[in-house]
C-alpha positions in Angstrom: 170.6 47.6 -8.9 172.5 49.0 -5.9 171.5 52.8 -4.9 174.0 54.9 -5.6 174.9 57.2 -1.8 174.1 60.6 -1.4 177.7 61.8 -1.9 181.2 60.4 -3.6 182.0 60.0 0.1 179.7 56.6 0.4 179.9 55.3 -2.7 181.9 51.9 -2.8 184.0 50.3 -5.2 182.9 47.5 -7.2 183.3 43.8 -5.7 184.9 42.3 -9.1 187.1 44.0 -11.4 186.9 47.4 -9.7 188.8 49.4 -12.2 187.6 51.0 -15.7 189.9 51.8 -18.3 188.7 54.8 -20.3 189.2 56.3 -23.8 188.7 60.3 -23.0 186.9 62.1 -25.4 190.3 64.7 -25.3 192.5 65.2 -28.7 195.2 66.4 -27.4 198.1 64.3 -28.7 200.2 64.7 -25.4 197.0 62.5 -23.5 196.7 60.2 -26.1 196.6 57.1 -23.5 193.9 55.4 -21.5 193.3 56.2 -18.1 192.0 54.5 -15.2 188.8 54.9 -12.9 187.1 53.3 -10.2 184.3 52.0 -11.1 181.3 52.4 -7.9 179.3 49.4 -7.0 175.7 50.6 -8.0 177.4 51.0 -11.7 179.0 47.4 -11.5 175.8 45.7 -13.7 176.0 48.4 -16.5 179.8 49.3 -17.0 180.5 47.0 -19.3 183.3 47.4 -22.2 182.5 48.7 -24.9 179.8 51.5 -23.0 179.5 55.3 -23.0 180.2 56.8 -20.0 181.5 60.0 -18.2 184.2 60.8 -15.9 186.1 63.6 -14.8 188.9 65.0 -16.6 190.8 67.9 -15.4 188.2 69.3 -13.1 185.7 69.0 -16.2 183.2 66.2 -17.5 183.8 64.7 -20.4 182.9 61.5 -22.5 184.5 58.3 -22.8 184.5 54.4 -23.6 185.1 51.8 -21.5 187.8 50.0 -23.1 188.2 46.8 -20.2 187.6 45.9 -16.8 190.9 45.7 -14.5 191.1 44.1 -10.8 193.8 46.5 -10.3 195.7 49.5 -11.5 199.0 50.7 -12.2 198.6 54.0 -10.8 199.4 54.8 -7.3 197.4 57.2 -6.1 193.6 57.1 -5.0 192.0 57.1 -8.9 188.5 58.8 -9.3 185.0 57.5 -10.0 183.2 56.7 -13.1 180.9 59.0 -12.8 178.0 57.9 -15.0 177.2 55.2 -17.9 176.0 57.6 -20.5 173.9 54.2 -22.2 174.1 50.3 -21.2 174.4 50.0 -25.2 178.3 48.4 -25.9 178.9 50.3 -28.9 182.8 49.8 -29.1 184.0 46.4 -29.6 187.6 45.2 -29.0 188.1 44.5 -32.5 187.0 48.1 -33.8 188.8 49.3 -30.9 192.1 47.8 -31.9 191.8 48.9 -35.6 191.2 52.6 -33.9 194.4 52.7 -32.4 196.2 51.0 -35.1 195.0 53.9 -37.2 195.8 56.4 -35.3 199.3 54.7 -34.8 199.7 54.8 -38.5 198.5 57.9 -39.2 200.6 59.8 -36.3 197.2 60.8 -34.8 195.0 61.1 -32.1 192.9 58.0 -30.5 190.0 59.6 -29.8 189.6 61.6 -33.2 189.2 58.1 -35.3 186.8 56.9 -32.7 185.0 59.8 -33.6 185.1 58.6 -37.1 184.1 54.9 -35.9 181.2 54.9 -33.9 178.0 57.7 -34.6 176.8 60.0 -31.9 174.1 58.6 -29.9 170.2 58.7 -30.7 168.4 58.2 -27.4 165.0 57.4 -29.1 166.8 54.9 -32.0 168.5 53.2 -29.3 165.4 52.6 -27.4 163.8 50.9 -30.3 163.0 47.2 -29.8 165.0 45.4 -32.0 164.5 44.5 -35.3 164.2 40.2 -35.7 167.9 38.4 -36.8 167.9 37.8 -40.8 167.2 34.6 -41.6 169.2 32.1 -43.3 170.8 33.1 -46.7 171.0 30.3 -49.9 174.0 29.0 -50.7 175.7 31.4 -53.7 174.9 30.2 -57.2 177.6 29.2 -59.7 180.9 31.7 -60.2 179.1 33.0 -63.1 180.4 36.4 -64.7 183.4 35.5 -62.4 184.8 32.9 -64.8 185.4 35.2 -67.2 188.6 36.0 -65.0 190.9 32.9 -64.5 191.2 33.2 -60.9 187.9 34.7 -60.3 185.9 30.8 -59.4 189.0 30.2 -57.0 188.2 34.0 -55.3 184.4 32.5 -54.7 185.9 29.6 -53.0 187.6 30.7 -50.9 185.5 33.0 -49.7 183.0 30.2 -49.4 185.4 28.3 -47.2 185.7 31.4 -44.9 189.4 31.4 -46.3 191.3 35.1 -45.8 192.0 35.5 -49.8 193.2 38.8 -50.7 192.9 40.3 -54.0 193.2 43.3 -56.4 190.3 43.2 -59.3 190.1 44.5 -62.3 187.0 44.8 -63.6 186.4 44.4 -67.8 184.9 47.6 -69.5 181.3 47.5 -69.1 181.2 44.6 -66.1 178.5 45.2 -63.7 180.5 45.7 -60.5 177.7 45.8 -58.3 176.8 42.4 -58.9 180.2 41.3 -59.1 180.6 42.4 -55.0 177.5 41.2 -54.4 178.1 37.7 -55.4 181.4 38.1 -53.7 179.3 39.3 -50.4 176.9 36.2 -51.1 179.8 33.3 -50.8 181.3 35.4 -48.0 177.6 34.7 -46.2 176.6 31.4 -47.2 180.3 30.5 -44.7 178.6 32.3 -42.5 180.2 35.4 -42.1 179.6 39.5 -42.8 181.0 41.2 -45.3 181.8 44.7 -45.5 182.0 47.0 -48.8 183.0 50.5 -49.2 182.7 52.6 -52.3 182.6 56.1 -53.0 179.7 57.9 -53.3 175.4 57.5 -52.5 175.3 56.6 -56.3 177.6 53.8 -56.2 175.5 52.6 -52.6 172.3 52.8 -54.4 173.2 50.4 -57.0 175.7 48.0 -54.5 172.5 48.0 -52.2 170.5 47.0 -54.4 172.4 44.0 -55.9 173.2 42.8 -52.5 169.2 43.0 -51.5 168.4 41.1 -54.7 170.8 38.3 -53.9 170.1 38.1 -50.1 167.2 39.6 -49.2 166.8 42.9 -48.0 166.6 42.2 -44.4 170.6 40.7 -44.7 172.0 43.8 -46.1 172.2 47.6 -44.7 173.2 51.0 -46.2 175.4 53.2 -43.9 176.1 57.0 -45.7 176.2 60.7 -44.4 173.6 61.8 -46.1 171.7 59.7 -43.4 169.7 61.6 -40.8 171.8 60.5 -37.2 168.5 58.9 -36.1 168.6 56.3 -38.7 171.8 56.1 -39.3 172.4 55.3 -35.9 169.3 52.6 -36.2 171.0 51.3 -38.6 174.4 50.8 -37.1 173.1 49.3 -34.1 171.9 47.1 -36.3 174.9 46.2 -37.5 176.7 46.3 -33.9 174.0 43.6 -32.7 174.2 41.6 -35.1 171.2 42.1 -37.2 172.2 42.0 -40.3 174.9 40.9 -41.9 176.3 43.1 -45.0 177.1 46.3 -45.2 177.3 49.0 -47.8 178.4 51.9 -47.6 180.8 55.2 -48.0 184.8 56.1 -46.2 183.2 56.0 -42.3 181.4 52.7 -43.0 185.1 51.1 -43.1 184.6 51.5 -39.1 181.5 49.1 -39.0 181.3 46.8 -36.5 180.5 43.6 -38.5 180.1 40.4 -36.8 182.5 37.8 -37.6 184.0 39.9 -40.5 184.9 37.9 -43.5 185.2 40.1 -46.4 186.3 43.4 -46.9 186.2 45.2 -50.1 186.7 48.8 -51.8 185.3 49.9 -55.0 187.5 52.5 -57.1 189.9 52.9 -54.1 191.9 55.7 -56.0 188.5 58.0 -55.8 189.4 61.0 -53.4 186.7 60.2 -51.2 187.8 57.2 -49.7 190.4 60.2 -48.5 188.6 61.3 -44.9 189.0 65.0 -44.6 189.7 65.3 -40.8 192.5 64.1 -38.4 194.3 61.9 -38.8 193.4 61.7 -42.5 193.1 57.9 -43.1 192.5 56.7 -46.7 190.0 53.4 -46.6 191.7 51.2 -48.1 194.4 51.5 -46.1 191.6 51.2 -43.0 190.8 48.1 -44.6 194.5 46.5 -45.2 195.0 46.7 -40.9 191.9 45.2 -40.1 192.0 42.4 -42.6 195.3 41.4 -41.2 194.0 41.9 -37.9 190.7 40.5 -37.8 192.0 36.9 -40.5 189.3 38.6 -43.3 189.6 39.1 -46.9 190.4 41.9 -48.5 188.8 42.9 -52.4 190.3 46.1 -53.8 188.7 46.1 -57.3 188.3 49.0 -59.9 188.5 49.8 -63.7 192.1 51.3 -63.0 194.6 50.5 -61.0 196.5 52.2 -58.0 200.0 52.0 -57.4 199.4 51.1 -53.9 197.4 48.5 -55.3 200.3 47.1 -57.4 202.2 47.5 -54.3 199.6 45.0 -52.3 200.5 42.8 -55.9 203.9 43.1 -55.8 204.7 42.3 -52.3 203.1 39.5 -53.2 200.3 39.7 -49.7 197.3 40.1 -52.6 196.8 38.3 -56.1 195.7 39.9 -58.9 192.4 38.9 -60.2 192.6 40.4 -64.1 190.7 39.0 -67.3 193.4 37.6 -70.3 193.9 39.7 -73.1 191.9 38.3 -75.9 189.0 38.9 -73.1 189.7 42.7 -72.6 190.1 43.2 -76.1 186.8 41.5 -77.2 184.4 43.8 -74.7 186.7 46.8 -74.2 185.3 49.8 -76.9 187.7 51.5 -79.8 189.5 54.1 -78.2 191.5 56.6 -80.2 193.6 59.3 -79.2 194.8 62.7 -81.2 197.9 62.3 -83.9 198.0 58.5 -83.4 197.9 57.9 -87.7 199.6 60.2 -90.7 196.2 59.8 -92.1 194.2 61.4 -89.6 196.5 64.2 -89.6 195.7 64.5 -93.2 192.0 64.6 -93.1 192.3 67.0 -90.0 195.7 69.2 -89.3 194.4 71.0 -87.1 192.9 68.7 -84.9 195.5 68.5 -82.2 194.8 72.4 -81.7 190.8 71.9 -81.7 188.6 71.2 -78.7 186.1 69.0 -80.6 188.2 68.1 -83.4 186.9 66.1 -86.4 187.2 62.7 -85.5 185.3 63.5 -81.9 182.3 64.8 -84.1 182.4 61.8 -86.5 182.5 59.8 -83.1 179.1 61.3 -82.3 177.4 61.9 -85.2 177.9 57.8 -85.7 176.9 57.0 -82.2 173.8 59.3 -82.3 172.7 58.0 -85.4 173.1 54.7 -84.2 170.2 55.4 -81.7 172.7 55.6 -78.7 173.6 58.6 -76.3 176.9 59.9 -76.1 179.0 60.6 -72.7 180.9 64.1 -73.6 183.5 64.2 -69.7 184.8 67.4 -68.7 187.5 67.9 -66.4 185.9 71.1 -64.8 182.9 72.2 -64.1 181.5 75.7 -64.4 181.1 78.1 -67.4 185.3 78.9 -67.7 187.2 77.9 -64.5 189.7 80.1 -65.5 191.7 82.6 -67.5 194.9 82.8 -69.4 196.7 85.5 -71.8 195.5 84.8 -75.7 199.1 85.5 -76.0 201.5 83.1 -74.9 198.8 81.2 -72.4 200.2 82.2 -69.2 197.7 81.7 -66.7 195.8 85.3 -66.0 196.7 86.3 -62.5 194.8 89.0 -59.7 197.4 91.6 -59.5 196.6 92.1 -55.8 196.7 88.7 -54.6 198.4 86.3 -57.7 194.7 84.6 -57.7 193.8 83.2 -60.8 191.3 85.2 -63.0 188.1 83.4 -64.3 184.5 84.8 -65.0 181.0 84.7 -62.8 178.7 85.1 -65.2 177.5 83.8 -69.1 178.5 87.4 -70.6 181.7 86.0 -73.2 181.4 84.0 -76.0 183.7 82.5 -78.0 185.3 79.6 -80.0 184.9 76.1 -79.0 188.7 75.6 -79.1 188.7 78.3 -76.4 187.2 81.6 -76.1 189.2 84.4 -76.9 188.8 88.0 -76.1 189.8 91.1 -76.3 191.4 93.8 -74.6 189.8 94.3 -71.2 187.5 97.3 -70.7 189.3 100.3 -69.1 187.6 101.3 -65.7 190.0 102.7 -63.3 188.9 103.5 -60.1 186.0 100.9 -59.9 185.5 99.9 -57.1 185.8 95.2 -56.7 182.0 93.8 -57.6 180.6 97.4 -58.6 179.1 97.0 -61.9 181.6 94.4 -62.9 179.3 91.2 -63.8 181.1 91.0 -67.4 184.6 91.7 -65.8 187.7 88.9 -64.9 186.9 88.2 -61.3 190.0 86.8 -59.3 188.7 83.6 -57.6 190.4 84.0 -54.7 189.8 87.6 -53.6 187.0 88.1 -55.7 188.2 91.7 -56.9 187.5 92.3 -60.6 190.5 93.6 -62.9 189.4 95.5 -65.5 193.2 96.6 -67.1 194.7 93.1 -67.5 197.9 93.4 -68.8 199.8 90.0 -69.1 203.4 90.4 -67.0 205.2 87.6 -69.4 204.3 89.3 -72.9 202.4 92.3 -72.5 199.1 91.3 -74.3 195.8 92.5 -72.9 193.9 89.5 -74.5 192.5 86.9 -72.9 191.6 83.3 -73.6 189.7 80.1 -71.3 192.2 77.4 -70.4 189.9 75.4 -69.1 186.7 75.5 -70.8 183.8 73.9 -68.1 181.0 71.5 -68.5 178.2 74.7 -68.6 179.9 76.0 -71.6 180.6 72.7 -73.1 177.1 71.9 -73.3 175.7 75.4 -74.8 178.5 74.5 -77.6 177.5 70.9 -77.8 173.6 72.3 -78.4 174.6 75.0 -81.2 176.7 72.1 -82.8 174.1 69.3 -82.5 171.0 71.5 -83.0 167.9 68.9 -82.4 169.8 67.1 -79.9 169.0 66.8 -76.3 172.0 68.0 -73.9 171.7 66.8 -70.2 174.7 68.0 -67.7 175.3 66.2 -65.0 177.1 67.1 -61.9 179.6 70.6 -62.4 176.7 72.8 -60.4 173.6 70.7 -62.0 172.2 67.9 -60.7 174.0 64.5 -60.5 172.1 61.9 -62.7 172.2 58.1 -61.5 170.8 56.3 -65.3 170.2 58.4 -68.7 167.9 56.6 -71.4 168.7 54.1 -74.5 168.1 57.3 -76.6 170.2 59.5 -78.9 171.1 62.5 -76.8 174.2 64.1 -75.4 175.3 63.9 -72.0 178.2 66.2 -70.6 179.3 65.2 -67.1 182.2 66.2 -64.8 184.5 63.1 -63.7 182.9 60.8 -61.0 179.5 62.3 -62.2 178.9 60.1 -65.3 176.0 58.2 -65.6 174.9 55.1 -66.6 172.7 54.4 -69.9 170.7 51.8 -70.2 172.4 49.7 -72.6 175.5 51.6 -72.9 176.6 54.5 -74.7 177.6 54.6 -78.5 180.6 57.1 -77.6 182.4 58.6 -75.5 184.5 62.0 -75.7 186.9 63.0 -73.4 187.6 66.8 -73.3 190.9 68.4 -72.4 193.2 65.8 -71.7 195.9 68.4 -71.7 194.1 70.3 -68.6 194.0 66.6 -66.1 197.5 65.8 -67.4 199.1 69.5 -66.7 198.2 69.3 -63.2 201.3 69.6 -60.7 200.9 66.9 -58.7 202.6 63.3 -57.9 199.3 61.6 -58.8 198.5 63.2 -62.1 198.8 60.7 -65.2 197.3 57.8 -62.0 194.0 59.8 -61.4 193.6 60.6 -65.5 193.8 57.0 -66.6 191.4 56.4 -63.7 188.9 59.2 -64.7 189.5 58.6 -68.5 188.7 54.6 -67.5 185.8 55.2 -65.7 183.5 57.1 -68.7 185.4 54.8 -71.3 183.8 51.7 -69.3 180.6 52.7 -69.7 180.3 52.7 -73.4 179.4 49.2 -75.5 182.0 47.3 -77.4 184.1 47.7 -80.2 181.9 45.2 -81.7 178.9 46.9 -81.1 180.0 50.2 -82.6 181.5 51.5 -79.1 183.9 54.6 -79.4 186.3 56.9 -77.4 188.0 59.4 -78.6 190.6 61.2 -76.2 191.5 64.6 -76.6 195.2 63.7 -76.0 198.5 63.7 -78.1 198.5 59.5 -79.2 202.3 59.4 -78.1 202.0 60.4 -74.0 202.1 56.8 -72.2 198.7 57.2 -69.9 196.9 57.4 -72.7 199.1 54.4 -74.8 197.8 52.2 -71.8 194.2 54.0 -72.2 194.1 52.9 -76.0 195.5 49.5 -75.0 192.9 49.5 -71.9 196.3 48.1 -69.5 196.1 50.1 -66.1 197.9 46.9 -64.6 201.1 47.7 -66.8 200.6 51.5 -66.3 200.4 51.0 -62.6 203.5 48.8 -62.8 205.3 51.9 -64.6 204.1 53.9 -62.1 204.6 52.1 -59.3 208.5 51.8 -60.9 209.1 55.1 -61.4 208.2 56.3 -58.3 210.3 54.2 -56.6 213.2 55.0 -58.8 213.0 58.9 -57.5 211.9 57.6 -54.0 208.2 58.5 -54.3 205.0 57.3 -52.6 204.0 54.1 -52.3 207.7 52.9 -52.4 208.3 55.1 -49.7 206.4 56.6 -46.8 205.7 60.2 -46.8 204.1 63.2 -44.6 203.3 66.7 -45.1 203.8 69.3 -42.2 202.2 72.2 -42.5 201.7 75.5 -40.4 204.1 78.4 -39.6 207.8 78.3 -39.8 208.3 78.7 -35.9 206.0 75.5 -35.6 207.4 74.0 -38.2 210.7 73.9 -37.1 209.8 73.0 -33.7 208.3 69.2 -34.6 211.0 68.9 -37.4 213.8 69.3 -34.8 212.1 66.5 -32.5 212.4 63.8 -35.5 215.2 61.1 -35.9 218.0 60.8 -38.3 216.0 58.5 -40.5 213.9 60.8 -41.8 215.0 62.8 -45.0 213.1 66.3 -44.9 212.6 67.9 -48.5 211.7 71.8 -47.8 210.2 73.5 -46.3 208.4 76.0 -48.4 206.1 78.9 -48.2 202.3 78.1 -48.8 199.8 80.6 -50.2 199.2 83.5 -47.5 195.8 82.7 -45.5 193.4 84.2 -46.7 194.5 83.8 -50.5 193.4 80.3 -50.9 190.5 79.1 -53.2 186.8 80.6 -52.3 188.4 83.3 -49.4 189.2 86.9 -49.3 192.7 88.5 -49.4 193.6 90.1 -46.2 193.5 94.0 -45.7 196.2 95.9 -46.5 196.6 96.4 -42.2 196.2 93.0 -41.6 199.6 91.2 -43.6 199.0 87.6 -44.6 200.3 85.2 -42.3 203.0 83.2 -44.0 202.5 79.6 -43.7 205.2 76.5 -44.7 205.0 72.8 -45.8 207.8 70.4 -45.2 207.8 66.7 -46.9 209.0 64.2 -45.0 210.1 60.7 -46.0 211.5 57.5 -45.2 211.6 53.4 -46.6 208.1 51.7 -45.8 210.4 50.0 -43.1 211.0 53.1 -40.8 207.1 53.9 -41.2 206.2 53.5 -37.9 208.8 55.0 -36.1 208.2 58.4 -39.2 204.4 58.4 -37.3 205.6 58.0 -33.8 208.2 60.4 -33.8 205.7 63.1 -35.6 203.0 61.8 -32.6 205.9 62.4 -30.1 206.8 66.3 -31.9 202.6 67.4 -31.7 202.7 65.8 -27.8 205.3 68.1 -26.9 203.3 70.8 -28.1 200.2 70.2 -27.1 201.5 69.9 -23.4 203.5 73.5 -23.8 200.0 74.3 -24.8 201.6 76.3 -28.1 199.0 78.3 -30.0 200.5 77.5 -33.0 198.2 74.7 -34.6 200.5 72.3 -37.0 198.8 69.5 -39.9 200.5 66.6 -40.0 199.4 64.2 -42.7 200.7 60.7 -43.4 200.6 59.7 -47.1 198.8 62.6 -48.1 196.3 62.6 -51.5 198.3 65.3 -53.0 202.0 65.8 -53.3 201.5 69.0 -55.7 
């Protein structure tokens, strides 16, 4: 290796391929471009693409990647030195690279925040590690299997055995065992000899995919990638995977980044599930991650789930993925009974008041059969907590903070009540307490925290209170004085989240996502407060019900086998006709219709802009005529959201604004660019004003 001089002065340029282009570590959207360096001579062996290194930026050091090697550059002026190679370790490849700045293209964001997302921080020690021996040869994949119980499942296997770019929406029966499913998909994937990557949503759902995939190729082939890693073996692990090591990988949203050698499948699990959503800038969604670098890299893409998105339906009906669905006399043989509120005269008869109830008759009957039978019962609950929140026993307005508009709710276990909804009454009269003094029994507001001891309901007057949402800690003291003798386990809502529950007869009350498995399936299933998921204001709401309501309801046996699921919904609303039917392939194609109709997301493209009015207005006056803006409007004051404190009465709340912005899926791209453009111009006036720009945002509330 050539010594390096004493000063800049001496050092000398490279013989070959002098020039470095760099990725700077910088987010600001105005340097969002790669810039050139010259690369010295005694760094010519090590500064290879794909390294870490540092240069100087601004009069500052800062971090960077070495995208490519250039034997000249477009600049004109004298260009400055790479200053050092951080590691000789390529950790970027061109192909992960590209699907960086395709993101960030799409997304309207910034390249070197998604490379943040892409490739872990460095681990001195792990990287220094000698490497782990190549996996050996895999078997060839058995027969389809459970795979021909879905027409075009065998014909999925093939091609995937073939190293053919098949892409395809799944969905999966009640009760299937998905994680074998995508491991035998993974399997065919690597007897062509190719990796496979597969993304799902949580450590639970990792566990069990890990597992399968270990059992069918051996442990050494297959590698978990999570957060809840330490970064010394998660970055073991990726390097792993970046040498080529192994050659499957499981894991949660950031995995979607992995750089898997010669990449032949791609799959998400439950892709609706809000965390595939990735929290920081730019705010890509994974399987959207997945669709660009399956068309990039010539892979196949697997988006299967017990529900169906309508950007799913939209990968269906543009016709770029098949569906791979079981036929009807198939779902209806495994799915469970499922019966809603109101649906017969009869049961109206035996119960009229069971549309008003919380555990109504036939949810009792439900249990009672299922317990009986030897078999626990799932009990969901669409919030967790003891009672989320308040409302008048009036007229059921919701119970507001009458400093801040917060909702009301209660911190401790001091109010009992009904199981169709506590009700209390008149609020204790202590004026002149002061907020959290001697208030543990009092309405808290859950955004400022202050307790209100005089409610008086604006709309009617009343001074009674009632829960509107009832969560899964009181659910299960109800549940116990109900079922006396019967074991009730919570999971998730606060207590821990449990991964299997025993074939025995006990009761089992879980917050959506947080359901789980019982060894040989439950006998029931009971799913609380339909009215609270389906009254939520946003775009996505009757979508992300079926998909919670489908995911307990799949986890119960057969109709055959005495499997039930009652709904606490009115029979007549459609997401629940299609939950009763078990169709979330014709209620995505409703969906997925009506949207479209109104000129909603995914028909259309959409992003929400949010910060102060002035900045605001400033990146909505840079954009195009093509895009239609819808707003804006005032956001809660910061400071009043969920889990803060209200301001002080000297310090106003700043008032913030959202604007909605849309245009056809055609004029996508030039939506992102022009809102990349607006935050460049900005950032290079150097405006304090920070604005969030989000491309097909989660919510549209």
């Amino acid at each position: 290796m050539v010594r390096p001089g004493r000063n800049r002065g001496e050092w000398q340029a490279a013989a070959e391929l002098p020039v470095a282009r760099v990725a700077v570590d910088v987010a600001l959207a105005h340097l969002d471009r790669p810039f050139d360096y010259r690369v010295p001579e005694h760094l010519d062996a090590v500064a290879v693409p794909g390294v870490r290194l540092r240069v100087r930026f601004a009069g500052r050091l800062v971090d960077g990647f070495l995208l490519e090697r250039l034997a000249e550059s477009a600049h004109p002026g004298t260009l400055a030195w790479v200053e050092k190679v951080v590691s000789p370790e390529p950790v970027l490849t061109a192909e992960v690279a590209a699907l960086c700045r395709a993101v960030a293209d799409r997304y309207a964001g910034v390249l070197a925040d998604v490379l943040r997302l892409a490739v872990p921080p460095r681990h001195a020690k792990a990287e220094a590690e000698v490497p782990p021996q190549r996996a050996g040869p895999v078997a060839a994949p058995g027969e389809p299997g459970a795979w021909r119980r879905y027409p075009r499942g065998p014909a999925l296997l093939d091609a995937l055995a073939g190293g053919r770019s098949a892409h395809a929406v799944w969905q999966a029966l009640p009760g299937e065992c998905w994680p074998e499913r995508l491991a035998e998909a993974a399997a065919a994937t690597v007897a062509a000899g190719r990796g496979a990557l597969l993304v799902v949503p949580d450590q639970r759902d990792v566990a069990a995919l890990h597992g399968a995939c270990a059992g069918l190729l051996g442990a050494d082939a297959v590698v978990a990638l999570t957060a809840e890693l330490g970064p010394a073996e998660r970055y073991r692990r990726w390097l792993a995977v970046r040498r080529g090591h192994v050659q499957v990988v499981v894991g949660t949203r950031s995995a979607a980044f992995a750089p898997v050698e010669r990449l032949g499948l791609l799959a998400v699990w439950d892709d609706g599930d809000d965390l595939h959503a990735e929290p920081r800038a730019p705010y890509p969604r994974v399987r959207d991650v997945l669709v660009l670098r399956a068309h990039a890299a010539g892979a196949a893409l697997l988006v299967g789930g017990y529900a169906r998105t309508a950007e799913a339906h939209l990968l269906v009906e543009s016709g770029w993925a098949r569906e791979v669905i079981a036929e009807r006399a198939t779902v209806r043989a495994v799915m469970p009974r499922v019966t809603a509120l109101g649906e017969t005269d009869g049961q109206l008869a035996r119960d009229p008041d069971s549309r008003a109830a919380r555990l109504p008759h036939l949810a009792f009957e439900a249990a009672r059969s299922a317990l009986t039978a030897g078999r626990p019962v799932l009990v969901q609950v669409p919030r967790s907590g003891y009672l989320p929140w308040l409302a008048c026993g009036t007229c059921r307005e919701t119970a507001r903070c009458r400093h801040c508009a917060g909702p009301l709710g209660l911190t401790g276990h001091g109010t009992r009540g009904r199981s169709g909804g506590a009700v209390f009454g008149p609020t204790p009269h202590a004026s002149g307490t002061p907020p959290h003094a001697g208030s543990a029994g009092l309405p808290h507001c859950r955004w400022c925290g202050r307790a209100d001891s005089a409610f008086r309901c604006p709309a009617c007057g009343s001074r009674r209170l009632r829960a509107g949402v009832v969560g899964s800690g009181r659910t299960a003291e109800e549940l116990g004085r109900a079922f006396p003798g019967t074991t009730v386990r919570s999971s998730g809502g606060g207590a821990p989240v449990l991964a299997e529950v025993a074939a025995r007869p006990e009761l089992v009350v879980a917050t959506p996502g947080a359901e789980p498995r019982a060894a040989g399936g439950y006998g029931a299933a009971l799913l609380l407060d339909g009215w609270a998921l389906l009254s939520r204001p946003d775009l996505r709401v009757a979508e992300e019900t079926l998909r919670r309501w489908l995911g307990a309801a799949a986890l119960v046996v057969p109709h055959t086998d005495g499997g039930r699921v009652v709904v606490m919904a009115d029979a007549a609303i459609p997401v629940v006709q299609s939950l009763v039917r078990w169709d979330p392939a014709g209620h995505a194609a409703a969906e997925f219709a009506s949207r479209a109709e109104v000129g909603f997301p995914p028909a259309v493209r959409m992003a929400a802009v949010e910060g102060t009015a002035a900045a605001v207005a400033d990146v909505l006056a840079e954009l195009p005529e093509v895009v239609e803006v819808l707003g804006p409007v005032e956001l809660d004051p910061v400071g009043t959201g969920s889990g803060s404190f209200a301001n002080t009465a000297d310090e106003p709340p700043e008032i913030r604004e959202r604007a909605l912005l849309r245009v056809p899926r055609a004029d996508g791209r030039t939506m992102a660019a022009a809102l990349h453009a607006a935050q460049a111009v900005r950032t290079a006036r150097k405006e304090s004003d920070p604005v969030r720009v989000r491309l097909d945002p989660v919510e549209i509330g």
